[in-house]
TIMIRO-926443 format. One record per residue (C-alpha): z negated, y negated, x negated; residue number from 0. Coordinates in Angstrom, 1 decimal. Layout:
BEGIN
      pz      py      px  resi
       Z       Y       X   NUM
...
//
This chain:
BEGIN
      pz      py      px  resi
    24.1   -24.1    18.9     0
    22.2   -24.3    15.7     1
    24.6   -21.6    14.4     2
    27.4   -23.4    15.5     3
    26.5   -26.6    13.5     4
    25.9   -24.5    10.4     5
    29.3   -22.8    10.3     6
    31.2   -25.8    11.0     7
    29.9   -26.9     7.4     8
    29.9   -24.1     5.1     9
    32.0   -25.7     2.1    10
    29.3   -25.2    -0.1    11
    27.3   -22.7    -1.2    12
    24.3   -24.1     0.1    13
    23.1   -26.0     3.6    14
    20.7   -28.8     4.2    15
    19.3   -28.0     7.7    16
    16.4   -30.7     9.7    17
    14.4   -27.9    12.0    18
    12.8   -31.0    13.5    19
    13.5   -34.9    14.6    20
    11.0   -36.4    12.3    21
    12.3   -39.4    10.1    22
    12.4   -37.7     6.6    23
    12.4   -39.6     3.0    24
    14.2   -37.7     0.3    25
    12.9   -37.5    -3.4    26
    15.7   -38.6    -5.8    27
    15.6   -35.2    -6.7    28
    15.8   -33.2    -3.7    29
    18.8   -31.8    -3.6    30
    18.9   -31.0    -7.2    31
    16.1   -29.4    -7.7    32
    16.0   -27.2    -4.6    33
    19.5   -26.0    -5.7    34
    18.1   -25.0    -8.6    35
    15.7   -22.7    -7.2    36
    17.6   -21.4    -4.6    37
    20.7   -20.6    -7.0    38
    18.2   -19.0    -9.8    39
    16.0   -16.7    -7.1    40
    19.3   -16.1    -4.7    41
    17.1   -17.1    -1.8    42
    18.1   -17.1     1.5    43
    16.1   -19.7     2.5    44
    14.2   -22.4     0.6    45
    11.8   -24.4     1.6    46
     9.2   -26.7    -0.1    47
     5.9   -28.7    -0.2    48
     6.2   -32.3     2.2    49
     4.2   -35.1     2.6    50
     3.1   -36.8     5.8    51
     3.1   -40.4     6.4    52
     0.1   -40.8     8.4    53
     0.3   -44.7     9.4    54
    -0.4   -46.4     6.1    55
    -1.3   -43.4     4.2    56
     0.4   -40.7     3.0    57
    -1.3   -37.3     2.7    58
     0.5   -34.0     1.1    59
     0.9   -31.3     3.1    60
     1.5   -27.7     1.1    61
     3.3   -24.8     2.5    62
     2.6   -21.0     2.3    63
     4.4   -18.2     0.9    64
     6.8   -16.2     3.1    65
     5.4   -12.9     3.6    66
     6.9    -9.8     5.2    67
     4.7   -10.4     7.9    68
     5.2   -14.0     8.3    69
     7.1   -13.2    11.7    70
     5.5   -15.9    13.9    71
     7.9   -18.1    15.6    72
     5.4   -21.0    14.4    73
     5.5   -20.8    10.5    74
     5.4   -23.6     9.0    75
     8.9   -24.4     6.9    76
     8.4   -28.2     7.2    77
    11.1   -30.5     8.4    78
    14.0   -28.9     6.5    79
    14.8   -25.9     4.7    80
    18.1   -24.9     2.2    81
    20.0   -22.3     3.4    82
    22.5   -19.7     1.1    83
    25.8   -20.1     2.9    84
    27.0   -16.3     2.5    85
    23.4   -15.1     4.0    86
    24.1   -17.3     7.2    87
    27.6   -15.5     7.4    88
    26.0   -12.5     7.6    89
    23.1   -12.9     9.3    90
    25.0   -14.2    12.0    91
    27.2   -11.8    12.7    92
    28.0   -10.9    15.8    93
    25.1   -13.3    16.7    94
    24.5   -12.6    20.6    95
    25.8   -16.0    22.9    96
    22.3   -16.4    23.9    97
    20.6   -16.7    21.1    98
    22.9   -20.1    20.3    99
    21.4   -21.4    23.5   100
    17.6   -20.7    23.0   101
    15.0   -23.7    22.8   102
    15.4   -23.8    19.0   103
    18.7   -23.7    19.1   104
    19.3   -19.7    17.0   105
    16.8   -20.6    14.3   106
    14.5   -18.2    14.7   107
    16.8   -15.9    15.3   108
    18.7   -16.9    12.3   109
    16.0   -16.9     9.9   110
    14.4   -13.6    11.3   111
    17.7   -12.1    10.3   112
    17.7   -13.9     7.1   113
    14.3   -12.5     6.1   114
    16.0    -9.2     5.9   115
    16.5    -7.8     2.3   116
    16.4   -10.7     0.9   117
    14.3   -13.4    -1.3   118
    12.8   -16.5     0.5   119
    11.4   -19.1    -1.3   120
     9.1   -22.0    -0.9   121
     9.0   -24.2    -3.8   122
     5.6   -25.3    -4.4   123
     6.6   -29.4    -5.0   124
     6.7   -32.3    -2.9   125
    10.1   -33.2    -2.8   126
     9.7   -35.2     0.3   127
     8.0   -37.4     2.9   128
     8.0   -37.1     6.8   129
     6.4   -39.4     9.6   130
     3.6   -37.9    10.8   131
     4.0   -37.6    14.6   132
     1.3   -35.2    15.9   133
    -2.5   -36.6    15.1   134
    -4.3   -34.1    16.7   135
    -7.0   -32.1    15.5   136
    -6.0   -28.7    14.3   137
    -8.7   -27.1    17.2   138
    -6.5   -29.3    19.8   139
    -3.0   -27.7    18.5   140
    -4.3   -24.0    18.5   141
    -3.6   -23.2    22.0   142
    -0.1   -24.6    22.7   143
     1.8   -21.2    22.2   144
    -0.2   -20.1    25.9   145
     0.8   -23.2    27.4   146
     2.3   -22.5    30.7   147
     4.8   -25.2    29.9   148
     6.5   -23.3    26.7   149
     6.9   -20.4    28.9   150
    10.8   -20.1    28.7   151
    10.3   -20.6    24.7   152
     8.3   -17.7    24.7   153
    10.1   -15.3    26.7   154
    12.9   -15.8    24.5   155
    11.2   -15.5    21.5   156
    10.0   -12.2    22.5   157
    13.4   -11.1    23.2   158
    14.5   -12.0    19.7   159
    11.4   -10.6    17.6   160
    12.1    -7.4    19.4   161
    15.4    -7.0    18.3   162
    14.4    -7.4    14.9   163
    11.7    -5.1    14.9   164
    14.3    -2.7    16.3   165
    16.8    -3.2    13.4   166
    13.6    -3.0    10.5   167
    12.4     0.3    12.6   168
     9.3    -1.7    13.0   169
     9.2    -1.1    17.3   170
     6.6     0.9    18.6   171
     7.1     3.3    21.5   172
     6.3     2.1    24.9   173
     3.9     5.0    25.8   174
     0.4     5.2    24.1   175
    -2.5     7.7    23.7   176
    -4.8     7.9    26.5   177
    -8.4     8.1    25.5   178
   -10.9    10.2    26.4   179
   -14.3     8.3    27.0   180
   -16.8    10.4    27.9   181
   -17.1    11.9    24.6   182
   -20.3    10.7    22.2   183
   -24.2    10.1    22.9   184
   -25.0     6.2    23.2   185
   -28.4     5.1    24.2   186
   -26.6     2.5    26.6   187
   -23.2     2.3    27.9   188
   -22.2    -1.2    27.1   189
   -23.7    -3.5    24.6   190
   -23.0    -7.5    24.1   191
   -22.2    -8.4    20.2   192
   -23.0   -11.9    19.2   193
   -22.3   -12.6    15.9   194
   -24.3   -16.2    14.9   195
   -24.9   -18.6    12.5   196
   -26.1   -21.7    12.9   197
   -25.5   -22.7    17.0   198
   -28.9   -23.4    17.7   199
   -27.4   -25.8    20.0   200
   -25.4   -22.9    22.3   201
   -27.0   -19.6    21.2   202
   -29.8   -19.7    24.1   203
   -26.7   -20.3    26.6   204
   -24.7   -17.5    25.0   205
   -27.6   -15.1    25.5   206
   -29.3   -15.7    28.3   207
   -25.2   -15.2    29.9   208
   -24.9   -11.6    28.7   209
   -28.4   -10.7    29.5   210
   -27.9   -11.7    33.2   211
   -25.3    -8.8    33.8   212
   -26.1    -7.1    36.7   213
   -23.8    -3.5    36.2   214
   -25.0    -0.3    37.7   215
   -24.9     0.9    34.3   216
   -27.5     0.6    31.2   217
   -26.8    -2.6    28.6   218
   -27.7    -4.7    26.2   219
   -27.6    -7.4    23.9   220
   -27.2    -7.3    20.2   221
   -27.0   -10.4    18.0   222
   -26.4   -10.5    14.9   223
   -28.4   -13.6    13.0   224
   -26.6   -13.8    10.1   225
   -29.2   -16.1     7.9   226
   -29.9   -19.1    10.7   227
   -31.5   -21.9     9.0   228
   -31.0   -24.8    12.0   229
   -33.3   -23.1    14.4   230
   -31.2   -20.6    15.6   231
   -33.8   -17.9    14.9   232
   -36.8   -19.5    16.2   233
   -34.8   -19.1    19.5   234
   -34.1   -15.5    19.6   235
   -37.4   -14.8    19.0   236
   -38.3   -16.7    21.6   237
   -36.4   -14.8    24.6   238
   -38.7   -12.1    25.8   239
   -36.0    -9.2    27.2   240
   -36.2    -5.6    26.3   241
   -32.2    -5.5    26.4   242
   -32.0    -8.0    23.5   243
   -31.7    -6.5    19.7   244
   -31.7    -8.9    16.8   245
   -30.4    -7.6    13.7   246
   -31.3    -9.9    10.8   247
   -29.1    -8.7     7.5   248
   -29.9    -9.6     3.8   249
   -27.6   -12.1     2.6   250
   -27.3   -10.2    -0.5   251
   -24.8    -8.2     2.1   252
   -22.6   -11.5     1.7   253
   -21.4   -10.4     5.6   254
   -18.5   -12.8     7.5   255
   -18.1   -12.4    10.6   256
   -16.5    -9.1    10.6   257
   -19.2    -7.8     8.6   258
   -21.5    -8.7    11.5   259
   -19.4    -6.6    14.2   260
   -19.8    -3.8    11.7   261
   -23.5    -4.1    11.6   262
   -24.0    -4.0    15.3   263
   -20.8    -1.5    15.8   264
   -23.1     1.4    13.3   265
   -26.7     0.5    14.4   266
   -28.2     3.0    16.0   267
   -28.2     0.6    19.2   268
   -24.7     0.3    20.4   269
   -23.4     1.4    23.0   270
   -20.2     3.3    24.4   271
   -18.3    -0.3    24.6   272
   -18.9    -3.1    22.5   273
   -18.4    -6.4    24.0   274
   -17.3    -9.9    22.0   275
   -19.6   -12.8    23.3   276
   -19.0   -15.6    20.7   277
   -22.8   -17.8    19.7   278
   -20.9   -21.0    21.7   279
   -19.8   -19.2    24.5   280
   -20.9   -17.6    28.1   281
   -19.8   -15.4    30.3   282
   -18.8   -17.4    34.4   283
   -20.3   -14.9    36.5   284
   -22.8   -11.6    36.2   285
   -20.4    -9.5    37.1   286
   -18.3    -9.5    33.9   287
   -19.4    -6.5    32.2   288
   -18.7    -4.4    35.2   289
   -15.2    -5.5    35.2   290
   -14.3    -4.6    31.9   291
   -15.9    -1.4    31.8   292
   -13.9    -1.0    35.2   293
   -11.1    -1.7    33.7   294
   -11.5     1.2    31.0   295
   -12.3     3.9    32.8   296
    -9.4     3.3    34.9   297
    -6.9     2.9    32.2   298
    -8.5     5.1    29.7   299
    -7.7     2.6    27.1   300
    -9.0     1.9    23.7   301
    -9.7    -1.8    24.4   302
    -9.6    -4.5    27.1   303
    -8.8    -7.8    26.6   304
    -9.9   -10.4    28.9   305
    -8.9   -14.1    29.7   306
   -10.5   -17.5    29.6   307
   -10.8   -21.0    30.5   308
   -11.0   -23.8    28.1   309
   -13.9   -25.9    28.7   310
   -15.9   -28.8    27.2   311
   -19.4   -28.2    26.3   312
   -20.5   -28.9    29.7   313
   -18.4   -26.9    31.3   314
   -15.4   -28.9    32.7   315
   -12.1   -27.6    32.3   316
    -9.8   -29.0    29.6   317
    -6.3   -28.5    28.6   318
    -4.9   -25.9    28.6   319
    -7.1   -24.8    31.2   320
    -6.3   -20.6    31.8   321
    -5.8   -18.6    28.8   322
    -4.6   -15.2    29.7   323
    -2.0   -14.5    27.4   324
     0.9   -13.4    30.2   325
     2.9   -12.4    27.7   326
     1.5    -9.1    27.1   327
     3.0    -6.6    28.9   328
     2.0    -2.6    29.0   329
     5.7    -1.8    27.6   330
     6.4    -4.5    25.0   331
     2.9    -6.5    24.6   332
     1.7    -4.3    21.2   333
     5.1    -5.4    19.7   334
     4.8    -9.2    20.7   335
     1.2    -9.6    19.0   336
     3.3    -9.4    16.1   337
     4.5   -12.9    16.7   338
     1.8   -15.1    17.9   339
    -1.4   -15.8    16.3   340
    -4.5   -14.3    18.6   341
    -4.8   -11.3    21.1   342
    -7.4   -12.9    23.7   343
   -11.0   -13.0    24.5   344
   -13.1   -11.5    25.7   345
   -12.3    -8.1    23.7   346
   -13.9    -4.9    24.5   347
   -13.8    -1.6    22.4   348
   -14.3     2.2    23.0   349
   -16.7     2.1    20.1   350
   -15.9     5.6    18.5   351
   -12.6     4.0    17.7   352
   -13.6     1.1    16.5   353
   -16.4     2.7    14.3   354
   -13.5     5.0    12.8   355
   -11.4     1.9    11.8   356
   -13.9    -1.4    11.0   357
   -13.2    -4.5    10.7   358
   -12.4    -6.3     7.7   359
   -15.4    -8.6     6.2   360
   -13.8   -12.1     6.9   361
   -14.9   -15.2     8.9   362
   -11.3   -15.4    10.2   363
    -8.7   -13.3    11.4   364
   -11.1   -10.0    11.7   365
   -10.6    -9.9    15.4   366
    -6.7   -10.1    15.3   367
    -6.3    -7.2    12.3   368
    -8.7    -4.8    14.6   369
    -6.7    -5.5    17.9   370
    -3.2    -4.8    16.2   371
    -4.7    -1.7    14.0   372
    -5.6    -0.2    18.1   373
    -2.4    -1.2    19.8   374
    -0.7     0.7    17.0   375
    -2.1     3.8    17.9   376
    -3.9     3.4    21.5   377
    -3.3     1.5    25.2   378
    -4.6    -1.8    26.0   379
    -5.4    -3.2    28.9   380
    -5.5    -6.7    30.4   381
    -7.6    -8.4    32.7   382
    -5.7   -11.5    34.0   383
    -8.7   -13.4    35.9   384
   -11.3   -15.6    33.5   385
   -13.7   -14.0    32.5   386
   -15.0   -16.1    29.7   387
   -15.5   -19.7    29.1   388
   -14.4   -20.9    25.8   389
   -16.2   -24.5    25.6   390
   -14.5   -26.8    22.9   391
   -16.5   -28.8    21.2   392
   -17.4   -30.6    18.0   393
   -19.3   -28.1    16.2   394
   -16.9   -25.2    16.9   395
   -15.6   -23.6    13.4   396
   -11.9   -24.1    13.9   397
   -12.4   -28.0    15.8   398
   -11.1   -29.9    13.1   399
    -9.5   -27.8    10.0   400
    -7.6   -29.4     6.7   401
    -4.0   -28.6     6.4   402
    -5.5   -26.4     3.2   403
    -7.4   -24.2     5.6   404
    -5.2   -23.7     8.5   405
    -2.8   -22.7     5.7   406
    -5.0   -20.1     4.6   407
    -6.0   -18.9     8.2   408
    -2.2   -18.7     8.7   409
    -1.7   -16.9     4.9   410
    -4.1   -14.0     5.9   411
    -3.0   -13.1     8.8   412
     0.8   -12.9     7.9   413
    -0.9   -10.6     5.4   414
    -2.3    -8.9     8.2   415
     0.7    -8.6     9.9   416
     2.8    -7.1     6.6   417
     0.4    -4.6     6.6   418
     0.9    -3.6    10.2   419
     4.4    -4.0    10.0   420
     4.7    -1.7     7.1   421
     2.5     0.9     8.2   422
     4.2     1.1    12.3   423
     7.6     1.4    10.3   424
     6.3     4.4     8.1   425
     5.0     5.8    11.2   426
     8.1     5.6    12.7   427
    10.0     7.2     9.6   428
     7.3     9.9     9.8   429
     8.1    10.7    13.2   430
    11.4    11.0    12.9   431
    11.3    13.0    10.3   432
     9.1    15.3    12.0   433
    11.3    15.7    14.9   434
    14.0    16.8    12.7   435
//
């Protein structure tokens, strides 16, 4: 459909395509100028800075850089985009009939084909104006790539990012490593990792939901207190349980979050499998930890993802309800984390593997590069039932983020996702050429 349009107007070298219905405002000097930069860097595709009329204000909202990795259906182009005529030629190319009748029309399709070899620019001016339609809070827009009701959407945006990572040699194979987990000495077999910082409104909760596990196996609890000054502390040291190990670092360590799973992955204390608890979270049921370790002993996997439901601080469900992320599957789901933005929660590692990698030291994002470095290499497993309550509320980190910080969320882990993309396609090469 979308291709359709485009070809029926290719008199000129370039095209002005709307990726959205919003009403759009030009600048005088639009066209001109994005000409110019598309015509002096040969870009493909050229996009640029907006603003947003937000009722009777109007606030600018920047774009981000196109990375190799930036292979998410949802990156942000704006409301319109320049495209080089030729490149949509031959991109388009024997362009399958379906992909003219997706959701969106071919576009990502199109501009996933695009990418390939050649330049894409975004133009860092505001050369125009858009009504703002969407006035939720950035924590209220996170979750609508799982929404039940974008299903189709996603199945065929799977389809198509597979078929590209097929034509860049980017598609890993379908089978992956078994582990072996019965190898190492741990002084328990599982242990809860709380990372916290100031949630001394939720970190008792969070706690006191691990700690009432019931397994047939040895646990415990390790939180990480990384420099609490709203009472947080105080309450650790309050809860009198063997099971629970505090681990206090000097700030001097400048630790983020990821730095914090480090800590507690190489203390002395952790077990075979480390568990994510977040400080403003709890587990439903006591009978969580026995499910996931379950789960890896009879899948012999690397790491277990969970699912959740979305709750208020209280408890009561809230839209969109079940998170379970049903669009992993055991054959394709390592290549589709390429596309969306999060893996799942709760996650669960074979801690020898995750000790041989570690996460990066970021507040953001740490979880995501850890879970794509293991699929590369090992087998994940789901578990489809909640196990985890996420509650939503107004002190979370991500409730309400500035357009400048959900761009540089977004910016890191496209970066994330070059990387990985660059290092499963020399895999791949190096393969081959070992075969041969």
């Amino acid at each position: 459909m979308l291709r359709e349009e485009i070809c029926n107007n290719l008199l000129e070298q370039f095209i002005i395509v709307q990726l959205d219905d919003k009403k759009i405002t030009f600048d005088a000097n639009y066209q001109l100028r994005m000409e110019e930069i598309a015509s002096d860097s040969d870009a493909s595709i050229t996009y640029c800075h907006y603003r947003e009329k937000d009722r009777d204000r109007v606030c600018l909202h920047p774009v981000i850089d196109y990375q190799f990795g930036s292979v998410r259906n949802d990156f942000d182009f704006g409301s319109v985009v320049m495209l080089n005529a030729a490149d949509v030629l031959a991109a388009s190319e024997n362009f399958p009939d379906e992909d003219n009748q997706m959701v969106d029309g071919g576009w990502y399709a199109l501009r996933l084909r695009m990418s390939i070899g050649n330049t894409i620019a975004a133009l860092p001016e505001y050369l125009y104006t858009v009504e703002k339609v969407d006035f939720r809070k950035s924590g209220e827009k996170q979750h609508d790539y799982v929404d039940p009701r974008n299903s189709l959407y996603q199945e065929q945006m799977e389809r198509v990012f597979t078929e590209f990572l097929n034509d860049i040699d980017g598609l890993l194979p379908m089978t992956k490593s078994r582990v072996n987990l019965r190898t190492g000495d741990f002084p328990v077999e599982a242990s809860v990792i709380i990372p916290v910082r100031n949630r001394v409104k939720t970190i008792k909760d969070a706690v006191e939901s691990a700690l009432s596990q019931t397994p047939d196996f040895t646990f415990n609890v390790i939180v990480v207190d990384n420099g609490s000054t709203d009472g947080t502390s105080e309450i650790l040291q309050s809860i009198d349980d063997p099971r629970l190990i505090i681990i206090t670092p000097d700030q001097s360590e400048h630790l983020g979050i990821g730095g914090c799973w480090n800590k507690a992955i190489l203390s002395r204390h952790c077990g075979r499998f480390a568990v994510q608890l977040d400080s403003d979270d709890i587990y439903p049921n006591e009978k969580v930890l026995t499910k996931i370790v379950e789960k890896f002993y009879s899948d012999r996997c690397g790491m277990v993802v969970g699912s959740y439901m979305m709750t208020d601080i209280d408890l009561n469900p809230i839209p969109p309800g079940l998170i379970d992320h049903r669009e992993w599957t055991d054959m394709n789901g390592a290549n589709n984390a390429l596309r969306i933005n999060g893996f799942g929660a709760p996650r669960a590692f074979f801690t020898p593997i995750v000790r041989s990698i570690l996460f990066p030291n970021v507040s953001y994002g740490e979880d995501y590069a850890m879970a794509l470095r293991i699929s590369r290499e090992y087998a994940v497993s789901r578990i489809y039932d909640p196990i985890y309550y996420c509650r939503r509320w107004s002190g979370n980190s991500d409730a309400d983020l500035s357009v400048e910080k959900v761009n540089s969320h977004n910016e890191y882990k496209d970066f994330i996702r070059s990387v990985e993309l660059i290092a499963r396609i020399r895999a791949n090469v190096n393969e081959r050429e070992e075969d041969e």
